[in-house]
ROSEDO-559964 format. One line per field, with one value per residue (C-alpha): residue number from 0; y negated, x, z negated; chain. Coordinates in Angstrom, 3 decimals. Layout:
ROSEDO-559964
nudren <- (NUM, ...);
Y <- (Y, ...);
X <- (X, ...);
Z <- (Z, ...);
drenlo <- (A, ...);
end
This chain:
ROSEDO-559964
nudren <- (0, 1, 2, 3, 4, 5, 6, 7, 8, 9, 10, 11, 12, 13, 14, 15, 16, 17, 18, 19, 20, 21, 22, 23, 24, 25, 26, 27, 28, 29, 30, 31, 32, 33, 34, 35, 36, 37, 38, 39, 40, 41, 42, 43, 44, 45, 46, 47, 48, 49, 50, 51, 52, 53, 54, 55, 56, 57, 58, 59, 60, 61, 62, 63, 64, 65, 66, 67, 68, 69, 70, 71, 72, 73, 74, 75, 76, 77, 78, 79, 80, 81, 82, 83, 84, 85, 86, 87, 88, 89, 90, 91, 92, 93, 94, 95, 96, 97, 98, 99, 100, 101, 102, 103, 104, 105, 106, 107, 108, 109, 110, 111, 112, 113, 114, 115, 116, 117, 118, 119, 120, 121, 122, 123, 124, 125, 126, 127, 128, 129, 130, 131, 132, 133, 134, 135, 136, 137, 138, 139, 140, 141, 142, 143, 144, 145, 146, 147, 148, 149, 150, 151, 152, 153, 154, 155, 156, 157, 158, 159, 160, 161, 162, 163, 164, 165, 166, 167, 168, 169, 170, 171, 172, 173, 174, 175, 176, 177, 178, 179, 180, 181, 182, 183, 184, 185, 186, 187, 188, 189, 190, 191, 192, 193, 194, 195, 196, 197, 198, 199, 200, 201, 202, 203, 204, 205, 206, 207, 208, 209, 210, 211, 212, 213, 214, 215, 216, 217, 218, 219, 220, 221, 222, 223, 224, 225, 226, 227, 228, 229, 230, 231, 232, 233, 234, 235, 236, 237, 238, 239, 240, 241, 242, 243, 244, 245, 246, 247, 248, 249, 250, 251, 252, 253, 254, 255, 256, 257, 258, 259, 260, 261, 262, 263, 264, 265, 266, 267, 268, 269, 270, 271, 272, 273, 274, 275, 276, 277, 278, 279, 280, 281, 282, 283, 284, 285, 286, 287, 288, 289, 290, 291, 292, 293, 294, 295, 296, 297, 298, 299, 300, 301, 302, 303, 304, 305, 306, 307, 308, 309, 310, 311, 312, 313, 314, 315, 316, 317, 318, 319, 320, 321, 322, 323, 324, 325, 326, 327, 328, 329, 330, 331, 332, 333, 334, 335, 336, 337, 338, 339, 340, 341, 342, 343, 344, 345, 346, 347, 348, 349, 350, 351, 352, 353, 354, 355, 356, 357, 358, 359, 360, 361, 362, 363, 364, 365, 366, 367, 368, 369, 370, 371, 372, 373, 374, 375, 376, 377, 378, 379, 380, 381, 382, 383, 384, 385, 386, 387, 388, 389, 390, 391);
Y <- (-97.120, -96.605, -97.096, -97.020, -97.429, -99.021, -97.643, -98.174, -96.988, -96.712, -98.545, -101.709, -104.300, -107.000, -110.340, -112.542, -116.486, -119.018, -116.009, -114.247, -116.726, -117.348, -112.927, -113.627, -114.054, -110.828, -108.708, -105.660, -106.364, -105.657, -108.536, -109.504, -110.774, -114.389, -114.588, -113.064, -115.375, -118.254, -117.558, -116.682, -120.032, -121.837, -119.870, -120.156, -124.091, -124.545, -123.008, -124.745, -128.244, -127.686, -125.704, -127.515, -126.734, -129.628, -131.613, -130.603, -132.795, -131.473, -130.389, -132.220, -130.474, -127.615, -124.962, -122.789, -119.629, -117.276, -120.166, -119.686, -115.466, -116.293, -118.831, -116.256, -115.017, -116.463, -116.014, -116.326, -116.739, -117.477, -119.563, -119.130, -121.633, -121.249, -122.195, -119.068, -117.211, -113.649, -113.013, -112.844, -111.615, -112.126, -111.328, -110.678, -109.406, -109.068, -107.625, -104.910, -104.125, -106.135, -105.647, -107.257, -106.722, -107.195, -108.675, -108.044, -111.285, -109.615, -109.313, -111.200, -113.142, -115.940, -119.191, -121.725, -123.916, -122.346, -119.236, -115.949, -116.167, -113.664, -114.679, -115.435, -118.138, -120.286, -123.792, -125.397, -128.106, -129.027, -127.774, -124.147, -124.785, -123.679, -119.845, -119.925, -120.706, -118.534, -115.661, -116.376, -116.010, -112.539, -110.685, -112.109, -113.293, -116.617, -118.120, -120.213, -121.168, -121.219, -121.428, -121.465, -121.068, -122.366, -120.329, -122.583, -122.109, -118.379, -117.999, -120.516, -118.066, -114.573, -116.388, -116.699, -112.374, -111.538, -108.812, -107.603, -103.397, -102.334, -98.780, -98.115, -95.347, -95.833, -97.453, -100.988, -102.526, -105.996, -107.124, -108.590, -108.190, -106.269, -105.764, -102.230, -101.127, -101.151, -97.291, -95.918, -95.564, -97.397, -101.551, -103.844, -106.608, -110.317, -113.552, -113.464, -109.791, -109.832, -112.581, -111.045, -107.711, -109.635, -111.678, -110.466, -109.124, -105.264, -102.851, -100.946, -101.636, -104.213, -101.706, -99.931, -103.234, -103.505, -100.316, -102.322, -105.196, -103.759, -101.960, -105.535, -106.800, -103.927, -104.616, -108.380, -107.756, -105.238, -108.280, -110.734, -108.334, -109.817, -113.125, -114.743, -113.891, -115.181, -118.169, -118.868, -117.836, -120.612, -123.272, -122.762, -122.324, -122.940, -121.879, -118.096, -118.357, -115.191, -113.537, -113.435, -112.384, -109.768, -108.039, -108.414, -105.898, -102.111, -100.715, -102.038, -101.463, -102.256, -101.883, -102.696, -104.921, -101.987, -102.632, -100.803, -101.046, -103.130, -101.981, -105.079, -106.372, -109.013, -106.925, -105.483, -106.527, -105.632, -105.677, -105.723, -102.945, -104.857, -102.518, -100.584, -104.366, -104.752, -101.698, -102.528, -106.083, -104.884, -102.109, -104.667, -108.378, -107.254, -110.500, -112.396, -111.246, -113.744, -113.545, -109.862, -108.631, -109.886, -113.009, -114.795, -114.699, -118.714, -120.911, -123.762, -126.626, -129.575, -132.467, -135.291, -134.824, -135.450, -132.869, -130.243, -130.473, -127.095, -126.351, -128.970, -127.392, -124.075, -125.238, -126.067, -122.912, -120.254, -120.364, -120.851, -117.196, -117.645, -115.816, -118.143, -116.007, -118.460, -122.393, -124.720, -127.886, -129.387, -129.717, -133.980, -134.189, -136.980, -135.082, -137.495, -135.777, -132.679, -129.626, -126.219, -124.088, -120.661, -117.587, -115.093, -116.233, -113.537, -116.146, -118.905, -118.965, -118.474, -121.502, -123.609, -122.872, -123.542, -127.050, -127.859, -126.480, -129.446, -132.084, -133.531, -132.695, -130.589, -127.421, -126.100, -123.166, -121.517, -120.227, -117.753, -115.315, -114.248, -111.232, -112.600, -115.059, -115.838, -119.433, -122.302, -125.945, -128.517, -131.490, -134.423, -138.094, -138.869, -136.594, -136.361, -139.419, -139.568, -135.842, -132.715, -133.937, -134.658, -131.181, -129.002);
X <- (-123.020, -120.174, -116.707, -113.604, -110.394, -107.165, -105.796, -103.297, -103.636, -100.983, -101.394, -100.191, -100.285, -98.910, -99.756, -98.992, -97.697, -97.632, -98.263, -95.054, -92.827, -94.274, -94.029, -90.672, -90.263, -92.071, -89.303, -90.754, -92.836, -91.642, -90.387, -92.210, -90.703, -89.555, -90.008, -93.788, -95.003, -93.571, -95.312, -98.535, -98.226, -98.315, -100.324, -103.302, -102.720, -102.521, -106.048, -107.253, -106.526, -107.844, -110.774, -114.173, -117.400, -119.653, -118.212, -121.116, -120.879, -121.177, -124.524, -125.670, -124.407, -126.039, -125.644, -122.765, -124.538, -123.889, -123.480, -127.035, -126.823, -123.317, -125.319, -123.914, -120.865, -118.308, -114.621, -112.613, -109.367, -107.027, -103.577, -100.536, -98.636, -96.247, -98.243, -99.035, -102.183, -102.315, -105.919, -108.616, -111.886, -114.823, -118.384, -121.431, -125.173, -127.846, -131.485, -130.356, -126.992, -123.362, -120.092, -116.950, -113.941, -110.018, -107.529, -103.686, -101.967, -99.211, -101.077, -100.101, -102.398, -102.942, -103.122, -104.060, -100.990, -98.612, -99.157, -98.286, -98.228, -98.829, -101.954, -100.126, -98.242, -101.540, -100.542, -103.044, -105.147, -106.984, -110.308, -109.338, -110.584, -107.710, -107.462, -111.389, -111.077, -108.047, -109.973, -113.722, -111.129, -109.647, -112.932, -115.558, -117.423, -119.196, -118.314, -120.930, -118.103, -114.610, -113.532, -110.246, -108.974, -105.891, -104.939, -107.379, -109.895, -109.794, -109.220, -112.665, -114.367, -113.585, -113.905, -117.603, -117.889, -115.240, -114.191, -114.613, -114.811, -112.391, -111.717, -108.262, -107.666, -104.126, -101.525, -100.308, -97.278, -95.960, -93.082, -89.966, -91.791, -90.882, -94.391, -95.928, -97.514, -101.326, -102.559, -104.914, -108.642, -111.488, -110.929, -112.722, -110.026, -109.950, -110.129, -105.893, -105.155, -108.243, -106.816, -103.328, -104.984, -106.420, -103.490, -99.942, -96.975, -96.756, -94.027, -94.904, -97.322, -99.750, -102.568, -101.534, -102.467, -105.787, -106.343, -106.698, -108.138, -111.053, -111.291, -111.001, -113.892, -116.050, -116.052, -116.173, -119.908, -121.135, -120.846, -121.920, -125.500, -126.413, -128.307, -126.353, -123.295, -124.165, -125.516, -122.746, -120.322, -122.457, -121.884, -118.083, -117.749, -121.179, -119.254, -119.506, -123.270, -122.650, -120.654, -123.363, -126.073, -123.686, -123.443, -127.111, -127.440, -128.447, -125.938, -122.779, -119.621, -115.914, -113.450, -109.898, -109.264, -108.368, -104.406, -101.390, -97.932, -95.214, -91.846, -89.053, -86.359, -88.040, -90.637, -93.661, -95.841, -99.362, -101.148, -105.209, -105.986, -108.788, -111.233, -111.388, -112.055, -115.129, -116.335, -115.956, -117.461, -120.444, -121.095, -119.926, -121.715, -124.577, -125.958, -122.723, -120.833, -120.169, -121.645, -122.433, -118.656, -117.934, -115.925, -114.275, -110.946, -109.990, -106.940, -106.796, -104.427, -103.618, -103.561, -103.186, -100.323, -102.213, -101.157, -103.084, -105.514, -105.663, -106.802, -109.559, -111.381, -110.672, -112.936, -115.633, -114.737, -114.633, -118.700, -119.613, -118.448, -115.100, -111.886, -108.450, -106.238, -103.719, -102.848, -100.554, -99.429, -99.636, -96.329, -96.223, -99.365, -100.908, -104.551, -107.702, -109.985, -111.486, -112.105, -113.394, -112.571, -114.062, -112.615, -114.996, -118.728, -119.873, -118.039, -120.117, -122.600, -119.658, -117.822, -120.994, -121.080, -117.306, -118.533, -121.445, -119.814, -116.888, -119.559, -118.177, -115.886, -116.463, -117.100, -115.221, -114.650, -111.226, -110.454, -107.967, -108.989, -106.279, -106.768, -105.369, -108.008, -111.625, -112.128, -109.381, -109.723, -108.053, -108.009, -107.865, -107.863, -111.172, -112.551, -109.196, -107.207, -106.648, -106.971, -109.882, -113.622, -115.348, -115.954, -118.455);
Z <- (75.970, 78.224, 77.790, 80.480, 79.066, 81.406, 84.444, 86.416, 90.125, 93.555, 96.752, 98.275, 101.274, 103.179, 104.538, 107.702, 108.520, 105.788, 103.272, 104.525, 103.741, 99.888, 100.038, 100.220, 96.879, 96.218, 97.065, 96.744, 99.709, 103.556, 104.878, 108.522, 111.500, 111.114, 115.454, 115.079, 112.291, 114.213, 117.298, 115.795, 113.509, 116.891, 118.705, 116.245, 115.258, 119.051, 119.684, 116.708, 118.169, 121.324, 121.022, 120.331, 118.934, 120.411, 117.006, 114.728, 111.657, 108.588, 106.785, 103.625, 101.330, 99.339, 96.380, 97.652, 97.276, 94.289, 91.406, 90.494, 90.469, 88.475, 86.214, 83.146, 84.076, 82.095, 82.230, 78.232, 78.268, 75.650, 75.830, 73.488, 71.993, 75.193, 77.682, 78.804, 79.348, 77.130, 77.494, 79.988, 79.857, 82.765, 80.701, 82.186, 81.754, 83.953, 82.175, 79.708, 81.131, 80.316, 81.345, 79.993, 82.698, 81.320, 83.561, 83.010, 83.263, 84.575, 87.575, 91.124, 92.664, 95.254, 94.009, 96.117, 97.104, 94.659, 96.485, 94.490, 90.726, 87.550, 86.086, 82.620, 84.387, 86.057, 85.061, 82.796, 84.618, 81.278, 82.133, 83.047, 87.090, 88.887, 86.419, 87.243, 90.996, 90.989, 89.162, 90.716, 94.347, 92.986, 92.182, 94.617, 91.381, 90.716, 87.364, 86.109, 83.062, 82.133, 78.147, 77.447, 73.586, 72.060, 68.700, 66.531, 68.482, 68.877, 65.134, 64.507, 66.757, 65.474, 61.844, 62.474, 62.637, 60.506, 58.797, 62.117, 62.405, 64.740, 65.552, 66.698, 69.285, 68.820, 65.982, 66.927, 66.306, 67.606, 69.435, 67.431, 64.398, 61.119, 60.155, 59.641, 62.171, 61.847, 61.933, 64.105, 63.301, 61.587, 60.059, 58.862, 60.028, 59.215, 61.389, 61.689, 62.325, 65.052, 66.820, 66.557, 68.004, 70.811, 71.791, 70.164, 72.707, 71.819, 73.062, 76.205, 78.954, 78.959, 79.896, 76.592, 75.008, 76.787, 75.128, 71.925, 72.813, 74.375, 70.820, 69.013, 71.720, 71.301, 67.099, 67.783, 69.810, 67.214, 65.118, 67.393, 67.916, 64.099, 64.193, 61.913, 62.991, 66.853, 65.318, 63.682, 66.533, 68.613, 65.991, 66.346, 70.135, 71.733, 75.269, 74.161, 74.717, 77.757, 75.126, 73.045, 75.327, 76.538, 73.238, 72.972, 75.777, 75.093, 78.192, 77.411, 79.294, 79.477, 82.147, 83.053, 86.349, 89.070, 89.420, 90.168, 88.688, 90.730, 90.251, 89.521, 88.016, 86.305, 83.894, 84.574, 87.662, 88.784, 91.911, 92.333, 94.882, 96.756, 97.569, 93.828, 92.940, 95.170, 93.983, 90.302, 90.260, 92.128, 89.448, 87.053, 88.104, 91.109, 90.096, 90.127, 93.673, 95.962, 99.688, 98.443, 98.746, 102.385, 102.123, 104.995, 104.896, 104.771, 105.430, 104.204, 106.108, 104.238, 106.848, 104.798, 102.422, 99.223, 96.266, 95.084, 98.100, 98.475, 95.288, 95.217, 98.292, 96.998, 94.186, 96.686, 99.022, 96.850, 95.404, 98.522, 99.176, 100.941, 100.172, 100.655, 101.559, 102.880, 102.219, 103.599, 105.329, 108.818, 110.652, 109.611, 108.221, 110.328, 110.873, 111.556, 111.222, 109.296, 111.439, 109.976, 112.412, 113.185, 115.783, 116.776, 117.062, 114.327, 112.264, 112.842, 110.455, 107.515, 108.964, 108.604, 104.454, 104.239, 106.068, 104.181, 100.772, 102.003, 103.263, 105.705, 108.554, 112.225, 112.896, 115.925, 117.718, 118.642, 121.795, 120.557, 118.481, 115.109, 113.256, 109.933, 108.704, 110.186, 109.017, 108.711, 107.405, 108.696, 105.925, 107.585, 106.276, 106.880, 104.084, 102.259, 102.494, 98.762, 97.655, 97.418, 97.614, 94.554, 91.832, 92.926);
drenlo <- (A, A, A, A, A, A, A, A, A, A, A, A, A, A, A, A, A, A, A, A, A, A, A, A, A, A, A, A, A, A, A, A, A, A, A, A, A, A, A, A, A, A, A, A, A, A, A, A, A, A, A, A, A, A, A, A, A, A, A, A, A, A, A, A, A, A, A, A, A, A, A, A, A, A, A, A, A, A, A, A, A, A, A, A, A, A, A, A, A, A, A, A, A, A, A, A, A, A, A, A, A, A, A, A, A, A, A, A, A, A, A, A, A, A, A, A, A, A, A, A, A, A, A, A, A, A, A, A, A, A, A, A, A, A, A, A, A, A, A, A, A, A, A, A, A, A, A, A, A, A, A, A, A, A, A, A, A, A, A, A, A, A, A, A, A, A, A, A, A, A, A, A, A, A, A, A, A, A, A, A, A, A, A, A, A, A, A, A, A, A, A, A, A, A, A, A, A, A, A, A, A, A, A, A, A, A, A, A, A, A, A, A, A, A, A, A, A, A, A, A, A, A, A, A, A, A, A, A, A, A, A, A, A, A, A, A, A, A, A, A, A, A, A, A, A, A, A, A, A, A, A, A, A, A, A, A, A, A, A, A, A, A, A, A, A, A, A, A, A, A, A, A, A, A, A, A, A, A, A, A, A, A, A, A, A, A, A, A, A, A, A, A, A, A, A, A, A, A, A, A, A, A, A, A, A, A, A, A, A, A, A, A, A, A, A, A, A, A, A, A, A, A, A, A, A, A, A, A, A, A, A, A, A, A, A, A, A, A, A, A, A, A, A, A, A, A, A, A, A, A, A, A, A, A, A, A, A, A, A, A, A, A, A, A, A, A, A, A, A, A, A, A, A, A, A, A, A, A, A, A, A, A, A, A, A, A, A, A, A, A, A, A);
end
């Protein structure tokens, strides 16, 4: 069995037109050339609108490929009492191998149409589709499920394996609290201190507090490799049915979301450095990577006005193997008709599963070529008068 503790690693990057001006607000980024963005902004729309690919309508529309290889990959998170999301776990197995993968919610991401975000803060849609679009988007990783515990839940859980044996590498206190600190090394530790393990605030880095919760998960799927303890576990939260396969497994392993530290102002910050993450979810999920770890970069445009638009064909984009790396609006909205556009030929075939993951709309073909994205959609009223197309 392996184990890989939390690391933090250097390295950033930058971004380009609608992104730029949402980077903004990441100050610790350079800022681009307001005069470039604008002129590639109208540049690229300009193509867009004139170019034309013959108006191929939309395929029927299929599987997006990877949700059957993803069919048990499941992402657990955990929200606190303040709306905000302290715990994240993507679990996996494939034959005898698992993984479990930790992601720091103090990490940045792209969110479709909010734009840059810490994980922790991902609004709550009341299903948990926009963390797992926004996560499944991050990694390259079809999620076949999303659970998302409140404390009652978690505590109903972890109740079903408790006392849970936890072996401490470290001694763990908690933030604003005048409790003892719990010493290092072996516990057999009940359904509340597991949960407070797995979730509390603790002084110092978050990727010190990975540290113990990939202890508290390690003791939890010990537990969870007993019969009755996974039967039980089922009866309380039948959604942890990946969880429990995962354990199962005879090559276990546990790794940290490759990130690097963000200096601010504001508290701590991380960063995903892109290609450790490729690396890591194809050692991690083989059978779960989307379009195997080469995603089209996709815009999308919303045409139409209609909120959240964005995020509802993100929903449909993203398992079909596309990356959005950008999202915005359409200078007056106004658009007619839906056009997913696509700018060098090699892109062709990726633009056609971004159009039959949508079902409906045009493919066409750009006459300019732009380095910053290979596929945009252009919502228009005719598939999205009243908002995204229906859940994938």
């Amino acid at each position: 069995m392996r184990h890989r503790g939390p690391r933090a690693e250097p390295s950033g990057g930058g971004r380009q037109a609608r992104r730029s001006r949402s980077e903004r607000r990441r100050f610790w980024l350079v800022l681009m050339p307001a005069v470039a963005l604008a002129l590639a902004l109208v540049v690229a729309l300009g193509a867009v609108l004139r170019s034309d690919d013959g108006g191929a309508a939309a395929p029927a529309r299929s599987a997006p490929p990877g949700r059957s290889r993803g069919s048990g990959t499941l992402l657990l998170g955990h929200r606190g009492a303040d709306g905000r999301l302290d715990l994240l776990l993507v679990v996996g197995s494939q034959g005898s191998s698992s993984s479990v993968l930790m992601l720091p919610v103090a990490t940045q991401v792209e969110v479709p149409s909010l734009g840059p975000q810490a994980l922790a803060d991902l609004p709550d849609d009341g299903n948990g589709a926009l963390v797992q679009t926004t996560v499944g988007n991050v990694l390259g990783v079809a999620i076949a499920k999303t659970v998302m515990l409140d404390d009652a839940h978690l505590d109903a859980a972890l109740a079903a394996a408790a006392p849970i044996p936890v072996d401490l590498h470290h001694s763990v206190e908690f933030a604003g609290s005048r409790d003892a600190a719990i010493p290092a090394g072996a516990h057999q530790v009940p359904t509340g201190d597991a949960a407070r393990l797995l979730v509390g605030r603790q002084p110092g880095s978050e990727l010190d507090r990975l540290v113990t919760v990939q202890d508290v998960v390690e003791g939890w799927m010990r537990r969870l490799r007993d019969p009755a303890v996974a039967r039980r576990t089922l009866a309380a939260q039948p959604g942890l049915a990946a969880l429990v396969a995962a354990a199962r497994a005879s090559d276990r392993r546990t790794d940290t979301l490759p990130v690097q530290s963000v200096a601010t102002g504001g508290g701590e910050q991380f960063e995903v450095r892109s290609g450790d993450v490729r690396r890591s979810v194809a050692t991690a999920f083989p059978g779960a990577q989307l379009d195997a770890g080469r995603r089209p970069r996709v815009e999308i445009l919303n045409g139409t006005g209609a909120v959240g638009l964005a995020q509802g064909i993100s929903a449909h984009v993203v398992p079909a193997g596309g990356q959005v790396t950008l999202t915005g609006n359409v200078p007056g909205f106004g658009v007619a008709k839906t056009q997913v556009v696509y700018y060098r030929s090699h892109d062709r075939a990726a633009a056609r599963r971004m159009l039959a993951a949508l079902g409906c709309g045009a493919l066409k073909a750009a006459g300019t070529p732009i380095g910053v994205v290979d596929v945009t959609i252009i919502a228009g009223a005719d598939c999205f008068a009243t908002g995204a197309p229906p859940g994938p």
